[in-house]
N, C-alpha and C positions, 0 to 999 in steps of 0.2 A: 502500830505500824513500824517503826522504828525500834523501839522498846519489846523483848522477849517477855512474852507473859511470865515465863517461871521466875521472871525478875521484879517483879512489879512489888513486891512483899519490901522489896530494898529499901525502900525508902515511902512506901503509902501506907503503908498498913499502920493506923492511928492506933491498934491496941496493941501495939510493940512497945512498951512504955522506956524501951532503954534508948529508942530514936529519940535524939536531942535537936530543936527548935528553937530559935531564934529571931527575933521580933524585925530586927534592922541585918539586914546582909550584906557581907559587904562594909562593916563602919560609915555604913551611907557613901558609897565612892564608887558607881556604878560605873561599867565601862559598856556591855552589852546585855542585848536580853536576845531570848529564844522561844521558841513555841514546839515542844514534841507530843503529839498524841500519848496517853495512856494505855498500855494495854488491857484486850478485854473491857474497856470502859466504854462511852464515850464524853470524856473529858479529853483532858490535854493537862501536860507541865509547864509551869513555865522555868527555863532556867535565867540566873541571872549571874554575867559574869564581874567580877567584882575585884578591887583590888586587897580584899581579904579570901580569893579563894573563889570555887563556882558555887551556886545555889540553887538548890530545886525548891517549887512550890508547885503543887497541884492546885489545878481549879475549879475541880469539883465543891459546892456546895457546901457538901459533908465533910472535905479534907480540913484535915488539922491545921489547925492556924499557925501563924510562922512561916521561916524557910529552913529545910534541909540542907546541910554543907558536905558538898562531894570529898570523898577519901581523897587520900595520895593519888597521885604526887599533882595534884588540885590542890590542894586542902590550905595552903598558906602560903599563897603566889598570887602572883598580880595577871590574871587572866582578862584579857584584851578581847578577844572573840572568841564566838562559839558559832559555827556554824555546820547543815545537814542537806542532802539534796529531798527534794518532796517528793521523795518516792519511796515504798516497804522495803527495807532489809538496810538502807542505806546507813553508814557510820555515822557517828557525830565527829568533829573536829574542836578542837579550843587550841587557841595559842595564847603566849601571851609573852612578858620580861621574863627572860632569862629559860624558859622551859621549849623553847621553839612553838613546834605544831604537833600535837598529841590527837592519839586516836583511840576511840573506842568503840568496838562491835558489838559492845553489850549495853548498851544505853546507858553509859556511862560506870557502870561497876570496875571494868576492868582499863587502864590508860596505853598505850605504847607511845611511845616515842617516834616520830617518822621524821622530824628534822632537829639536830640537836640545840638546844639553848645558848647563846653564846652573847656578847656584845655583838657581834656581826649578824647574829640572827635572834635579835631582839622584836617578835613580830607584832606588829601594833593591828592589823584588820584580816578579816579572812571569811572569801565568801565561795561558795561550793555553786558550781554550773548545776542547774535544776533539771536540762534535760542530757547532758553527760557528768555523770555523778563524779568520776574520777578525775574530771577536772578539776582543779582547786587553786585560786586565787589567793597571794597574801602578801603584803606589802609589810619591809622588815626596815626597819632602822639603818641606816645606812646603805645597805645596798640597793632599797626600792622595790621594785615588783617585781615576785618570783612565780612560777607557773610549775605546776604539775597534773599531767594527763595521765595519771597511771596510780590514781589513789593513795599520792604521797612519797611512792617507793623511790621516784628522783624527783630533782626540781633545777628549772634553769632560769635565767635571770632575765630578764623581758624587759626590752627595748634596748638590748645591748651594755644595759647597767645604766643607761640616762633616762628611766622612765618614772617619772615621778618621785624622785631624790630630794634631799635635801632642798633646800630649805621649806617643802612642804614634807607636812607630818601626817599619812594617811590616819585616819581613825575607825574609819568606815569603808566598807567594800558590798557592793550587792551586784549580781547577776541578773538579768533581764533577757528572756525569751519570748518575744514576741507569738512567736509562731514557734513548733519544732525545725524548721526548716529554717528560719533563722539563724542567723551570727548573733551571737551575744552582746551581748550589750553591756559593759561595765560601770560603776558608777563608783567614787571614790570621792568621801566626806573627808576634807583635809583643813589645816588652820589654816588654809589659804582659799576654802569656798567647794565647793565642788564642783568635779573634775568627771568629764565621760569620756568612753574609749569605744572605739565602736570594730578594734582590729586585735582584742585580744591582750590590750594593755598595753601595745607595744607603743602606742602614742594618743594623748589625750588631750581634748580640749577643754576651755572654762565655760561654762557656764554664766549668765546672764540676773540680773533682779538679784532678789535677798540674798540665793542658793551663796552668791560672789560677794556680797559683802563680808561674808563673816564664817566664824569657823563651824563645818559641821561634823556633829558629833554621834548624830545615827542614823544610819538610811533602811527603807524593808521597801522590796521592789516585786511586784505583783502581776502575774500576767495570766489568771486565771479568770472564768469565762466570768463570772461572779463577783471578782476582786479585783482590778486592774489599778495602775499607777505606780508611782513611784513618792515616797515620804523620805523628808529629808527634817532630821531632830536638831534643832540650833538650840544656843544658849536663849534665846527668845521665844522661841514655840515650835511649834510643827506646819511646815509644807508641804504640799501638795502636787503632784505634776501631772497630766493625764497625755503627753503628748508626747511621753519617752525624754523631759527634761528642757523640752523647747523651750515652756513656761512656766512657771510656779503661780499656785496661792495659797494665799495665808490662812488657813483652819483658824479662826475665830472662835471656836466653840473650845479650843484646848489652848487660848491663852490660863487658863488657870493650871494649870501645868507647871508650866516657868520652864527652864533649861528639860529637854529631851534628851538624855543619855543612851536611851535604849526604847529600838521599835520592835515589836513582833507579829507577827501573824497567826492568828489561831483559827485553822479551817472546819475544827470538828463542830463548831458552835452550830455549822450549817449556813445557808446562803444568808449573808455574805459574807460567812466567815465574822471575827471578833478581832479587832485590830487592838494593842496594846502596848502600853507608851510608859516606859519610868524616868523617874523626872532624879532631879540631884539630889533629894532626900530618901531617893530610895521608893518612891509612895509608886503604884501601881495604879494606873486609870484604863480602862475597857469603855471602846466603842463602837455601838453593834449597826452603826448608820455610817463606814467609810470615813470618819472622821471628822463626822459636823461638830455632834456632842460626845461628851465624855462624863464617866462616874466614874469615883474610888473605888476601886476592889477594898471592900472589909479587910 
């Protein structure tokens, strides 16, 4: 969906023996994860971004074991997010320290550049509007929440440069559309609890229970007829919201988890979809019941 079939040989194809694989990605120091369909398949990838660089793992069955490490100018940078809208042809995004916010139309083979890497635009989160793709969400070190309607080509600073500044450190960004006709909904995992915006970023309020005591460090927000809510990954476990954030509960079935660094969503598995969670050692758990229980990916 995402991914050009003539590309898929890049990085799947197991009897390429000159593709190189690696057991832990990332030196175990995980920042986000992703879910893109396979093409011609019906699997999906997972990426995972890392502060050794991005990684792909397919989750077919038959795929090679290990993960795949994306080329230049990926390849050896601290990659913060990676985020795509759910819909065919759409780009992928990654940002991260020092490289801004990079783009590619090729499911990742080829990168550009759309905002440049600086101390001032050091970006820490970045989450793409599901039903306006060209919208795109990313909170930068210093300057806070920046906004782009036009698939990257400018960006302006949202809430007049006091929107979520210092001294909270966004980590996490996720978009929520209730309905198409809906206003977005923002959500923003920060060392200071998570944070909702309900006009666009331009002003945010806290949040109530766990979400606020403690820092969160990955959110995946769901608004599909099959998959609904909102997850929020703490140093503790994974939460839960079914009410656009009102309230939270605790997923008891993925205390063995420990710290959530990274959530994703994978639709191709079928209803309800395959929710997917990596923990701070890197280790990878899938679960196909919404979050009650969880098992290790081999």
């Amino acid at each position: 969906m995402i991914i050009a079939a003539t590309t898929s040989l890049w990085y799947w194809n197991s009897a390429n023996q000159s593709v190189e694989y690696v057991a832990t990605p990332g030196q175990g120091h995980v920042h986000v994860a992703y879910v893109l369909p396979l093409p011609s398949s019906d699997s999906s990838a997972l990426w995972l971004g890392t502060h050794d660089g991005l990684f792909l793992k397919a989750l077919a069955k038959d795929a090679p074991a290990g993960w795949r490490k994306v080329g230049a100018p990926l390849q050896a940078t601290d990659v913060m997010a990676v985020s795509s809208a759910r819909r065919a042809g759409s780009p992928v995004y990654a940002a991260g320290h020092s490289i801004g916010v990079q783009r590619s139309d090729d499911g990742g083979i080829h990168w550009r550049q759309i905002m440049p890497g600086s101390p001032a635009r050091d970006v820490h989160a970045l989450a793409v509007d599901p039903q306006e793709p060209k919208s795109i969400y990313i909170w930068a070190e210093v300057v806070g929440m920046l906004t782009s309607t036009n698939g990257g080509a400018t960006w302006e600073i949202t809430g007049e440069g006091k929107s979520l500044k210092n001294p909270v450190q966004a980590t996490a960004l996720a978009v929520s559309r209730p309905t198409q006709t809906a206003a977005p909904v923002l959500y923003a995992g920060t060392n200071l609890g998570l944070f909702i915006s309900k006009d666009g970023g331009e002003s945010w309020s806290s949040t109530q229970g766990e979400v606020a005591d403690q820092p969160v460090y990955s959110l995946l927000a769901l608004d599909g007829p099959e998959a609904q809510g909102v997850y929020a990954g703490t140093a503790s476990g994974l939460l839960r919201s079914v009410d656009a954030g009102g309230s939270w509960e605790r997923l008891e079935g993925a205390s063995a988890l420990g710290g959530v660094a990274g959530l994703a969503y994978d639709e191709s598995a079928g209803p309800p979809g395959r929710l997917l969670a990596v923990n701070a050692a890197s280790q990878v758990f899938i679960s196909e019941d919404r979050g009650r229980t969880w098992t290790l990916l081999p």
